[in-house]
DRENTOR-560316 format. One line per 8 residues: their letters; for each residue z, x, y of C-alpha. Coordinates in Angstrom, 1 decimal, padded with zeros to 4 digits, m for minus. Layout:
! residues N
A = Z/X/Y  ... .
//
This chain:
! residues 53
XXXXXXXX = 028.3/139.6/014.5  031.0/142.0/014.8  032.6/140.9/011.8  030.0/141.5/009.9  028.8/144.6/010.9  033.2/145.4/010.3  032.5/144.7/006.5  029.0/146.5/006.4 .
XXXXXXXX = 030.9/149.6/007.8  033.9/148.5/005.3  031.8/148.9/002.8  029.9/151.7/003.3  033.0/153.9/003.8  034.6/152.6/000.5  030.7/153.4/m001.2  031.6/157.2/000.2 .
XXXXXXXX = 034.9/157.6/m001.8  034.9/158.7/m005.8  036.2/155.4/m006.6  033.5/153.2/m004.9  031.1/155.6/m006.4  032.3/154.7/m009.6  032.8/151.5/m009.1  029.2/151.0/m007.9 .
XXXXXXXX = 027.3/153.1/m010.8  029.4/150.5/m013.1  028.7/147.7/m011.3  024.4/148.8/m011.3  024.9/149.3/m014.9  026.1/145.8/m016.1  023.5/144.4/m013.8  021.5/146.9/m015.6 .
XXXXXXXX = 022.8/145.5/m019.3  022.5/142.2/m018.2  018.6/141.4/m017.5  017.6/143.4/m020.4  019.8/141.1/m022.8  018.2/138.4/m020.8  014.2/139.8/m021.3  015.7/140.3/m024.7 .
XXXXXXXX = 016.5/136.3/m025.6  014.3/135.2/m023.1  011.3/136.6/m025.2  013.0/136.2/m028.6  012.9/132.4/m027.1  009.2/132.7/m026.3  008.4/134.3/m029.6  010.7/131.2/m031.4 .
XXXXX = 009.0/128.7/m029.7  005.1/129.9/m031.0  004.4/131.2/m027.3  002.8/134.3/m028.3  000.1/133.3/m031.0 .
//
């Protein structure tokens, strides 16, 4: 359990320097990019397949 809670505080004090910030907003934003090209082709898919008439 110590371990763990070694990385959690690892972590949090990398989060609290400019280049974890930055590193985290860019990280959120591909995740971001990501599921909306996924909703994209996932309903393209739908809308392919006759799923929404």
């Amino acid at each position: 359990m110590n371990k763990l809670c070694g990385y959690l505080r690892t972590i949090q004090q990398y989060l609290h320097t400019p280049k974890g910030q930055h590193d985290c907003l860019d990280y959120l934003r591909a995740i971001l990019f990501m599921l909306i090209i996924m909703l994209v082709i996932y309903f393209l898919l739908k809308s392919l397949a006759g799923a929404f008439q």
